[in-house]
C-alpha positions as CSV (number, residue, x, y, z in Angstrom):
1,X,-11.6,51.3,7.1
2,X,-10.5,47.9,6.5
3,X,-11.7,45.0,8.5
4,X,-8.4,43.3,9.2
5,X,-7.9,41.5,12.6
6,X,-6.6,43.9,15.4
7,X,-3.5,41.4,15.8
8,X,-3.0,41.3,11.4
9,X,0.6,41.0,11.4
10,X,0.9,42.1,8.3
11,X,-0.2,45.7,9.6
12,X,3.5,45.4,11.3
13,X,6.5,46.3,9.5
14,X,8.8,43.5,8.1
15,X,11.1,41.8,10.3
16,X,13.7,41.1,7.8
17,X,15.6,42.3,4.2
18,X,17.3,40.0,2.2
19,X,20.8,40.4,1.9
20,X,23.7,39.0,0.1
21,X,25.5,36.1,2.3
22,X,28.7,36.9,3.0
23,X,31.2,36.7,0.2
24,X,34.4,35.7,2.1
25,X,32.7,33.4,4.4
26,X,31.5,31.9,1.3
27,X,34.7,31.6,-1.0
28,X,36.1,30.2,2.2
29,X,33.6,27.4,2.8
30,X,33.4,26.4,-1.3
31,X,37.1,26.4,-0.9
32,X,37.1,24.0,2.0
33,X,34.1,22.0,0.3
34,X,36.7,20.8,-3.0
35,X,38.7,18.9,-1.0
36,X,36.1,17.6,1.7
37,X,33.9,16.2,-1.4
38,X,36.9,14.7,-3.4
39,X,37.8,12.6,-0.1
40,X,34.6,11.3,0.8
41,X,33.7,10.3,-3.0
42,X,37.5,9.2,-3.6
43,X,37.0,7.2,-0.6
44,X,33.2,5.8,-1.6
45,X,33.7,4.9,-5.1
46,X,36.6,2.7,-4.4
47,X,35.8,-1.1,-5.1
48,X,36.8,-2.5,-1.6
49,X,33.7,-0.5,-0.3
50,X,31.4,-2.2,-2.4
51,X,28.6,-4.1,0.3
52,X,25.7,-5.5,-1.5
53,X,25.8,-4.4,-5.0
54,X,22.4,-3.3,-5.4
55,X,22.3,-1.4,-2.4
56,X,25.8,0.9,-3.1
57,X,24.4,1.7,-6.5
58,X,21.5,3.0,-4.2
59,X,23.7,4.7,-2.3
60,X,25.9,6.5,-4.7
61,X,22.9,7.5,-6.8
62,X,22.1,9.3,-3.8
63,X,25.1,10.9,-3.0
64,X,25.2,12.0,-6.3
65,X,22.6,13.8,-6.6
66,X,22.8,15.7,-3.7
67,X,25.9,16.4,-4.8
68,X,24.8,18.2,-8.0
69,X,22.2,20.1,-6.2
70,X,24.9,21.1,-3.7
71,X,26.9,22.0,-6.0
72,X,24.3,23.8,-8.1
73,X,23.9,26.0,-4.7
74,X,27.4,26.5,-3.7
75,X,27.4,27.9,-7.7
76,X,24.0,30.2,-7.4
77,X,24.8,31.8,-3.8
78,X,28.1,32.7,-4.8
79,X,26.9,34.7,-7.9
80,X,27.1,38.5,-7.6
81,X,25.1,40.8,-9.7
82,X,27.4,43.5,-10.9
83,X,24.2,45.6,-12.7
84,X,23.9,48.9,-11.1
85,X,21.0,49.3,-8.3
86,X,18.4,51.4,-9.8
87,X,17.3,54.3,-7.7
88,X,13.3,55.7,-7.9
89,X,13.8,59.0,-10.7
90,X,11.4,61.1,-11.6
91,X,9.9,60.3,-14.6
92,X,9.1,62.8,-17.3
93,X,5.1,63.9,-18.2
94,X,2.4,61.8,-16.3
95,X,3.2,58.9,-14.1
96,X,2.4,55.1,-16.3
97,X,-0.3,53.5,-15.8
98,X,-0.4,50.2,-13.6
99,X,-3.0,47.5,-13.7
100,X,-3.1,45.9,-10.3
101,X,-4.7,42.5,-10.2
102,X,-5.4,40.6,-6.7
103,X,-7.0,37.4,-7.6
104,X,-9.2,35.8,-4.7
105,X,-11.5,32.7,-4.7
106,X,-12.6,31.6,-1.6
107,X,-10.5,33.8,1.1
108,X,-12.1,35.3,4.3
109,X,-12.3,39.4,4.0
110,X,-10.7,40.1,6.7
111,X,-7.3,38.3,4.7
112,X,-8.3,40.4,0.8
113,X,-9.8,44.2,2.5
114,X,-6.1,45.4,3.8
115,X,-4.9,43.8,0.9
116,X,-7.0,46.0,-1.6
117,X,-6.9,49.0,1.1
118,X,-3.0,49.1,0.7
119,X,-2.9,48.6,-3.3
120,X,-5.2,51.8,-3.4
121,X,-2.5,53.8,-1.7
122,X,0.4,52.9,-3.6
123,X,2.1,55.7,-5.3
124,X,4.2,56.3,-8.1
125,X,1.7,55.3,-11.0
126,X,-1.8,56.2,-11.9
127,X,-3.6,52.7,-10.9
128,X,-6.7,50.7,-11.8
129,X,-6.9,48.2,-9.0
130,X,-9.0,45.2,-9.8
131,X,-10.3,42.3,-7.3
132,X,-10.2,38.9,-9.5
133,X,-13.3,37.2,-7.5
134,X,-13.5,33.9,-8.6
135,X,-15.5,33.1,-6.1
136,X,-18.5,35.5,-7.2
137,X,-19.1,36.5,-3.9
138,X,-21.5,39.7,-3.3
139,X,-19.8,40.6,0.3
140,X,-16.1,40.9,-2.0
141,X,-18.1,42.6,-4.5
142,X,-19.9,45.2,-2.2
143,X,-16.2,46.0,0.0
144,X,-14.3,46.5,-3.7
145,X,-17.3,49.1,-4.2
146,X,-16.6,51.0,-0.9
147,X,-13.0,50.7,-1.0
148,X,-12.9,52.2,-4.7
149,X,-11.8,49.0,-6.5
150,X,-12.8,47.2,-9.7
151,X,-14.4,44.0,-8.9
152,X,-14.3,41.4,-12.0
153,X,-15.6,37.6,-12.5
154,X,-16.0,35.5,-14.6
155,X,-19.0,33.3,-15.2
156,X,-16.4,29.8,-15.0
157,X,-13.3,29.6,-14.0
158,X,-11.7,27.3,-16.2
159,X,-7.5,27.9,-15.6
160,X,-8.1,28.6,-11.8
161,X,-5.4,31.5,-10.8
162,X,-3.9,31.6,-14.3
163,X,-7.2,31.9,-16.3
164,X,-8.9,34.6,-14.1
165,X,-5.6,36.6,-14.4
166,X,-5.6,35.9,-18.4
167,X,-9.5,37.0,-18.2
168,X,-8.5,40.5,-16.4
169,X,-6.0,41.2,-18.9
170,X,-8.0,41.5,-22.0
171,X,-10.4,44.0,-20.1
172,X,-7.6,45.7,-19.2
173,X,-4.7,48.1,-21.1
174,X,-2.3,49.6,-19.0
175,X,1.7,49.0,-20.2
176,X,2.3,47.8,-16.5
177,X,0.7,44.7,-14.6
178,X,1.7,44.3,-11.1
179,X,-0.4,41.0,-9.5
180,X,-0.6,40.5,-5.9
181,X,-2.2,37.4,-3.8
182,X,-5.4,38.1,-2.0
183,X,-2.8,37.8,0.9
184,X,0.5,40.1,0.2
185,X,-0.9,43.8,1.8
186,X,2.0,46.1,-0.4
187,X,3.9,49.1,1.0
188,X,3.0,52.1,-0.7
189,X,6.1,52.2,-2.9
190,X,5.9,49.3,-4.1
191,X,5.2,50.7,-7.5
192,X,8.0,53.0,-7.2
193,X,10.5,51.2,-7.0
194,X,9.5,48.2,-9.2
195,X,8.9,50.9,-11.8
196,X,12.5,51.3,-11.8
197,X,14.0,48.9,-13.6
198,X,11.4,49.0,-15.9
199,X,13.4,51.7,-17.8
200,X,15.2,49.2,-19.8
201,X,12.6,47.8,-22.4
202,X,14.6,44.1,-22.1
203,X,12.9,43.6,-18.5
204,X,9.8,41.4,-18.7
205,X,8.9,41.4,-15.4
206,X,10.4,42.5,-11.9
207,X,10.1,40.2,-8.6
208,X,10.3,41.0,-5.1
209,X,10.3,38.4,-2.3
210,X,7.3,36.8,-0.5
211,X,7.2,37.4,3.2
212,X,5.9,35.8,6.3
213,X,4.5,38.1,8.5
214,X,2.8,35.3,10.5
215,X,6.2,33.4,11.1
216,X,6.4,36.0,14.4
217,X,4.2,33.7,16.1
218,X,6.7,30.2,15.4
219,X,4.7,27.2,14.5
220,X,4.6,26.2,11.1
221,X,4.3,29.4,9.9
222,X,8.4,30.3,11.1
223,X,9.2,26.9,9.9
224,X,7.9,27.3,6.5
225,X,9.0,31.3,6.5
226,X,12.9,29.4,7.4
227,X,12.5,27.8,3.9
228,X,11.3,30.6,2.1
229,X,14.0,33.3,3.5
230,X,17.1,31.2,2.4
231,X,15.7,31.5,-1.5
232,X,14.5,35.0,-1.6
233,X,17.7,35.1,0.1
234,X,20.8,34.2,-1.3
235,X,19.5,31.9,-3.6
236,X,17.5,34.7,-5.8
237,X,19.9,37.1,-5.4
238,X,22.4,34.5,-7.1
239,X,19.9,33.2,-9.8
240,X,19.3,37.0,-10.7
241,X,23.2,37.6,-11.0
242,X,22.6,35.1,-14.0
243,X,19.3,37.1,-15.1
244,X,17.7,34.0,-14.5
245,X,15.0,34.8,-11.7
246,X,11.8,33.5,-11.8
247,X,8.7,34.6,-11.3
248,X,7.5,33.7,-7.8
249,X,3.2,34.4,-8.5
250,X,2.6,37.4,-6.1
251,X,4.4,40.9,-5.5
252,X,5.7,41.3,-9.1
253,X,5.5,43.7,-12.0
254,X,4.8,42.5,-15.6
255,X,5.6,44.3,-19.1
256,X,1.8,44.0,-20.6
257,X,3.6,43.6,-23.8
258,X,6.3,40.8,-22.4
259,X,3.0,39.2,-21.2
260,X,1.1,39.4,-24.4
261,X,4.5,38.2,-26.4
262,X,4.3,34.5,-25.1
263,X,0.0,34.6,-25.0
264,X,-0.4,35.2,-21.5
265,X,-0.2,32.9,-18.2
266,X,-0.2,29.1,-19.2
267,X,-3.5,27.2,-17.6
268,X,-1.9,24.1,-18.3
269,X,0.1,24.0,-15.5
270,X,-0.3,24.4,-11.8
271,X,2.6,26.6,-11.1
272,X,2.1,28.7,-13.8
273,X,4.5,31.4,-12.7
274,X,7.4,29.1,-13.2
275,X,6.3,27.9,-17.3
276,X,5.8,31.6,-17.8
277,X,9.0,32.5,-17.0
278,X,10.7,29.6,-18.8
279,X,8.7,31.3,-21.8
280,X,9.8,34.6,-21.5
281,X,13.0,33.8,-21.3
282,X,13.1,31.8,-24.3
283,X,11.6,34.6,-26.3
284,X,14.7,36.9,-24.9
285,X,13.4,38.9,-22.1
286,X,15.2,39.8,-19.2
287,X,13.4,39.5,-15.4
288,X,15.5,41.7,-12.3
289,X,14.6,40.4,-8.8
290,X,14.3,43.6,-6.4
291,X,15.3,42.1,-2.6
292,X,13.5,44.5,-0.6
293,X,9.9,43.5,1.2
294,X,7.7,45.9,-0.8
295,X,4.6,43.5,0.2
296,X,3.6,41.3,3.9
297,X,1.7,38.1,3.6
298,X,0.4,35.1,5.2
299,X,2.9,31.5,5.2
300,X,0.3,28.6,5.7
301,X,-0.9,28.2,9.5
302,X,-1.3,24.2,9.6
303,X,0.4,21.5,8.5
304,X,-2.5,20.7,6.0
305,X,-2.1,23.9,4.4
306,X,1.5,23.7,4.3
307,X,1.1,19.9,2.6
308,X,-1.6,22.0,-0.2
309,X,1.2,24.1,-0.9
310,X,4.2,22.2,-1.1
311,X,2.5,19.5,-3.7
312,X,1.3,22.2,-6.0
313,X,5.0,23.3,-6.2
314,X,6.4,20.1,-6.9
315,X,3.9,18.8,-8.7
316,X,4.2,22.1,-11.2
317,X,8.0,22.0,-11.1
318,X,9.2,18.5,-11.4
319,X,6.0,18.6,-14.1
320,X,8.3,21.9,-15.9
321,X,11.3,19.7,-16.5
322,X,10.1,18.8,-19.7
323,X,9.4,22.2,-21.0
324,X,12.9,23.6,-19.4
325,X,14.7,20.8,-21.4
326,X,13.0,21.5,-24.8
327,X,13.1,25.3,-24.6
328,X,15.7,27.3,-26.1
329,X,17.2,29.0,-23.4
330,X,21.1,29.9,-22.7
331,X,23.1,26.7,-20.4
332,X,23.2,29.1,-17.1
333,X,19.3,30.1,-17.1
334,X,18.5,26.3,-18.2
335,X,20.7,25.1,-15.5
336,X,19.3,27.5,-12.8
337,X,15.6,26.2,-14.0
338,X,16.4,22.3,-13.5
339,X,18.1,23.0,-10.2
340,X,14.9,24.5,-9.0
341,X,12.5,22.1,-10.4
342,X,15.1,18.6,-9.9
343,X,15.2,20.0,-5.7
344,X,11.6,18.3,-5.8
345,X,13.0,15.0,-5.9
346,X,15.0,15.4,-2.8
347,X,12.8,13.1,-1.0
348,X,13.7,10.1,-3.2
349,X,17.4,10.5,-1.5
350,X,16.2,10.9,1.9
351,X,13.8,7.3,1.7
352,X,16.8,5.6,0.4
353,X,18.8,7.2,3.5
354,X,16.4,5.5,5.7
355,X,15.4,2.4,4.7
356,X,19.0,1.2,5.0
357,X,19.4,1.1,8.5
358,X,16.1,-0.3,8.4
359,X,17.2,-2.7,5.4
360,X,20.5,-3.9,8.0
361,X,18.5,-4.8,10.7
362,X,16.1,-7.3,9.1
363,X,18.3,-8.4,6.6
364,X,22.2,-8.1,7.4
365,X,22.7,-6.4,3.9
366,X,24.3,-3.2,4.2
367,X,25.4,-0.9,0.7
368,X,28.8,-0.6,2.2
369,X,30.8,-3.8,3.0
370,X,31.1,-4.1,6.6
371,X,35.8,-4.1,6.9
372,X,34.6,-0.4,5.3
373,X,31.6,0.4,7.5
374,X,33.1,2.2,10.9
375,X,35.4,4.2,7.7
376,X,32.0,5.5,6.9
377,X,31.4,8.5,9.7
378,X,34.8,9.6,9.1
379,X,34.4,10.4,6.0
380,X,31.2,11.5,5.5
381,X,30.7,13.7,8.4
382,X,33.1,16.5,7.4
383,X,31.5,16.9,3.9
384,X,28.2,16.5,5.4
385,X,28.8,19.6,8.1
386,X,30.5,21.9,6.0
387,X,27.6,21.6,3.4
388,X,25.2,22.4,6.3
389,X,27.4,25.0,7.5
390,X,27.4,26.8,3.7
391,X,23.2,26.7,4.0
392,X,23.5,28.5,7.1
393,X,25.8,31.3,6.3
394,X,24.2,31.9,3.0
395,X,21.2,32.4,4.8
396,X,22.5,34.4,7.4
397,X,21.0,32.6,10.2
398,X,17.2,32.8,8.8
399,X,17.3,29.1,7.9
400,X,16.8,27.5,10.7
401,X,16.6,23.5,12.4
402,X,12.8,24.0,12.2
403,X,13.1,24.5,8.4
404,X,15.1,21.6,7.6
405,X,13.0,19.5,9.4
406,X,10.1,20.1,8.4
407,X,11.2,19.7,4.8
408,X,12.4,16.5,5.6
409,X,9.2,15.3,7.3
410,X,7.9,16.3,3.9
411,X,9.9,13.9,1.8
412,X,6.7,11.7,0.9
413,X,5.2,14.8,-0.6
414,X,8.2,15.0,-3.4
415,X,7.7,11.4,-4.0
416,X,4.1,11.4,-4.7
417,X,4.4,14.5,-6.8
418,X,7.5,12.8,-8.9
419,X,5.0,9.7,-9.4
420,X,2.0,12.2,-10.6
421,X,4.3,13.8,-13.3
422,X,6.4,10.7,-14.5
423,X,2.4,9.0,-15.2
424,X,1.1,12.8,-16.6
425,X,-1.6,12.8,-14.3
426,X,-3.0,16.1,-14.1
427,X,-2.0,18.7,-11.4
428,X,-4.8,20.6,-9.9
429,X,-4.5,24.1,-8.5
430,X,-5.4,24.1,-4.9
431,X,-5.9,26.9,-3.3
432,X,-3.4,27.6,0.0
433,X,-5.6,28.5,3.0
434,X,-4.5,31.7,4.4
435,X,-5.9,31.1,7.7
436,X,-5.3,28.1,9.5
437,X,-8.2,26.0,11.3
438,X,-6.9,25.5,14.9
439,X,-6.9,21.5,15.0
440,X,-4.5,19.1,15.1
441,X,-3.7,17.2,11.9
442,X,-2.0,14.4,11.8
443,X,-3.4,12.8,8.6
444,X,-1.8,15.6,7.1
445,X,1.6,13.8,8.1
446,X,0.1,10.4,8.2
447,X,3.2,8.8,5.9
448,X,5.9,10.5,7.8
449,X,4.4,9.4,11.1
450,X,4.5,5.4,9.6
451,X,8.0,6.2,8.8
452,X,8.6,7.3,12.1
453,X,6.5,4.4,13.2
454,X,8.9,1.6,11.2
455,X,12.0,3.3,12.4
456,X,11.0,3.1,15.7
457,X,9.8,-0.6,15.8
458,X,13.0,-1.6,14.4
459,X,15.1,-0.1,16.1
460,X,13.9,-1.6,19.3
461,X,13.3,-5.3,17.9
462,X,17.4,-4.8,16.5
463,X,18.6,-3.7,20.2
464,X,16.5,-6.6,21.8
465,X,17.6,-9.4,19.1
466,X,21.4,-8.3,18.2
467,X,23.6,-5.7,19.9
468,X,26.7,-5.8,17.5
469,X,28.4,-2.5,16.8
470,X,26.9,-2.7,13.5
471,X,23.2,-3.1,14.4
472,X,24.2,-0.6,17.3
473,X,25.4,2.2,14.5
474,X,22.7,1.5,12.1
475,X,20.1,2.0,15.3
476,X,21.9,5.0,15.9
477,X,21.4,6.5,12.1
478,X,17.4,5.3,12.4
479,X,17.0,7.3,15.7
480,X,18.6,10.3,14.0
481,X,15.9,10.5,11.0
482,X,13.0,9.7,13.9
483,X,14.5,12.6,15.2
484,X,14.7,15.0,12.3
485,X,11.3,13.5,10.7
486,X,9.6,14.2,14.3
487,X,10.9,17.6,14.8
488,X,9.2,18.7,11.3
489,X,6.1,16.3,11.6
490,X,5.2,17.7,15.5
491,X,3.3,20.4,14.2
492,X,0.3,18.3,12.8
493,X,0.0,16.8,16.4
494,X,-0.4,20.6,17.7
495,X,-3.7,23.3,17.5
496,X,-3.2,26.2,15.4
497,X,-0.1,24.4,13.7
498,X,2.1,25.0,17.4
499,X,1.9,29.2,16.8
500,X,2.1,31.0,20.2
501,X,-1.1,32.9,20.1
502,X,-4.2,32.2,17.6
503,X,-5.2,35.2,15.1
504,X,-8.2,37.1,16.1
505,X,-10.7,36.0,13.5
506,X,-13.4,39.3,13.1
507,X,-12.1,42.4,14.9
508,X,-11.8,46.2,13.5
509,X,-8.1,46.9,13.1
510,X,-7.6,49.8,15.2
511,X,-7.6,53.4,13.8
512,X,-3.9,54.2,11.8
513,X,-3.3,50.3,11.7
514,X,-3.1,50.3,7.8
515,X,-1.1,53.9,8.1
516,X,1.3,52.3,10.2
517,X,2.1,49.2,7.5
518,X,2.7,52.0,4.6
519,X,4.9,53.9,6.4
């Protein structure tokens, strides 16, 4: 019996499946979008609006870019994969055989028994399950032993996640290697139906999404789940139209041979599912994203965890760009690769948003002259709500205020990670805590709450010292940000990261609690 918490809520059945946004709704929004672009930037690039030179170029640098990553959405979400869905057949003589990796380091039991419990019970393959314990621990290696697993580790553990799973693989030999996080508890066909696709010798590796079980308690855990749904969402689902899904680090199926063609998972990089997959893909495989939950994790719990997380990604993606550019690969998967890893310097774009209503107040200089200013919302704000209005319908309501804000309270975290790759310092992998520690953490948002700080103080010295329409507008854009940037920074003011109810941290899970997750 595995000692999960009574309340695991990854012994509950997923919540949500991620399905294709809405095709018309889409074509209609895009078609709306032409127009709505071409008059704002028709209207913005036009000499007269020209303010303090150095500023506009700011601006429009800006605009720009988050043009081209709009665009670059609009394009993936609207993508539709026209290969036929592959339905679980019966295969002829004995079932293959499946290596099933979990690698763990320093994670409680009660997050890596269910986990291994669940893998045991998977069908559809004769399995070897192994439990990667990087952490040498004797209590990991004493439950893999009663639960009927392999337990491996390695005397260092040079290459963190990508080095122990390198190190399992050459004591290992099946044709199949599915890898799980310590985390991800899979339903018992997950094997069956990532098996599937399989039966084309081109497909390197097959992906299914990563899901939040712990986002039914809100917090931080819904917030980051919001992000998260909208690109296992329509996002993948559009990226694998283009065979150009990624591998995502958990809940996927490997080809040993795909693997062994490009020498295994890189250990120079932190996000060493993304360089992989750049790699396969150069050599000519082909990767199929499956968009059904076949696994339930754990999203991080505090805002500290959630700040681990989000600079290993964009320190490992923006850190990619180099390698995307230099590979060999086809325009659409290259394209698909630096929208992904360029997203990382969103928060570049949002400090230049506000620091100019901060820049008007103390200064008078403004990027767009002031006969053109009041022009400004008039323009902008169509383009600006129909863009928003495109995220939400292609994630069919799953991406949510919470999830915008809190990436944007996050901008500081792109910034720093942009720094770390343009110098080549070295990322380090971190590992995400899966549980969270119950206490508030604002350090963890300490730049975001100065920015919120410095928007605040000016805005009230520019109402006490000038109340011109102008300073009144560009107090009104400053309280908008302090808005957004508090709505996403409040959880590292609240315990247990603002979820409704706090995990029970060493109960049995009930009698039939695993049976129930694998129905």
């Amino acid at each position: 019996m595995s000692s999960a918490p009574r309340d695991d809520p990854r012994l509950l059945p997923p919540d949500w499946t991620p399905e294709a946004a809405p095709p018309r709704r889409l074509r209609l929004l895009v078609l709306a979008m032409i127009p709505l672009s071409l008059w704002y930037f028709g209207w913005l690039l036009q000499p007269a609006r020209v303010g303090v030179p150095a500023l506009f170029a700011l601006l429009v640098a800006a605009e720009l870019f988050n043009l081209g990553q709009a665009s670059g959405f609009w394009w993936t979400v609207t993508r539709r994969d026209r290969r036929p869905r592959l339905a679980v057949t019966r295969r002829d003589g004995a079932p293959p055989l499946v290596d099933v990796l979990i690698p763990t380091y320093d994670e409680p039991l009660p997050v890596l028994e269910p986990t291994v419990a669940a893998a045991l019970e998977m069908h559809g393959a004769r399995l070897v399950v192994s439990v990667l314990d990087d952490g040498c621990r004797p209590e990991v290696e004493a439950m893999a032993a009663r639960l009927g697993a392999r337990y491996m580790a390695r005397e260092e553990s040079h290459g963190a996640k990508a080095g122990n799973i390198n190190s399992a693989l050459l004591s290992t030999g099946s044709p199949f290697v599915a890898v799980l996080d310590c985390d991800h508890v899979p339903r018992p066909g997950f094997l069956e139906r990532t098996l599937a696709p399989m039966v084309d010798e081109r497909v390197a590796f097959v992906q299914t999404p990563q899901y939040y079980a712990n986002s039914r308690r809100g917090g931080i855990a819904a917030a980051a789940w919001a992000q998260q749904a909208l690109f296992f969402g329509a996002i993948a689902r559009g990226k694998d139209a283009d065979q150009a899904m990624f591998c995502c680090g958990t809940n996927v199926l490997f080809r040993r041979t795909a693997l062994e063609s490009v020498g295994g998972f890189p250990t120079d990089s932190i996000t060493e599912d993304f360089v992989l997959s750049v790699r396969m893909h150069e050599r000519g495989w082909e990767t199929r994203y499956l968009p059904e939950v076949l696994a339930v994790g754990l999203g991080p719990e505090d805002m500290a965890s959630y700040v681990s997380q989000q600079r290993r990604w964009a320190r490992g993606c923006l850190g990619a760009i180099g390698a995307v550019l230099r590979a060999r690969l086809p325009l659409r998967k290259r394209v698909h690769y630096l929208l992904s890893s360029s997203y990382f310097l969103s928060g570049w774009a949002l400090l230049a948003y506000m620091s100019f209503p901060v820049i008007r107040i103390l200064t008078g200089a403004q990027p767009i002259a002031a006969a053109s200013a009041d022009q400004f919302v008039l323009h902008f704000a169509p383009y600006f709500c129909t863009a928003l209005a495109m995220v939400v319908v292609a994630g069919r309501g799953t991406y949510t205020f919470a999830g915008f804000a809190l990436a944007a309270a996050s901008f500081w975290i792109q910034i720093l990670a942009s720094l770390a790759a343009l110098t080549r310092r070295a990322g380090r992998f971190v590992v995400t805590p899966k549980q969270g520690e119950g206490r508030r953490q604002p350090l963890a948002m300490a730049p975001t709450l100065v920015v919120i700080g410095t928007l605040l103080g000016v805005s009230i010295w520019g109402f006490v010292h000038q109340r011109s329409p102008s300073t009144l507008n560009n107090i009104a854009f400053a309280l908008l940000h302090v808005t957004v940037l508090a709505s996403g920074a409040r959880w590292a003011l609240m315990r247990n990261g603002g979820q409704e109810q706090e995990p029970v941290a060493e109960a049995p899970a009930p009698r039939g609690a695993l049976e129930e997750v694998r129905r």
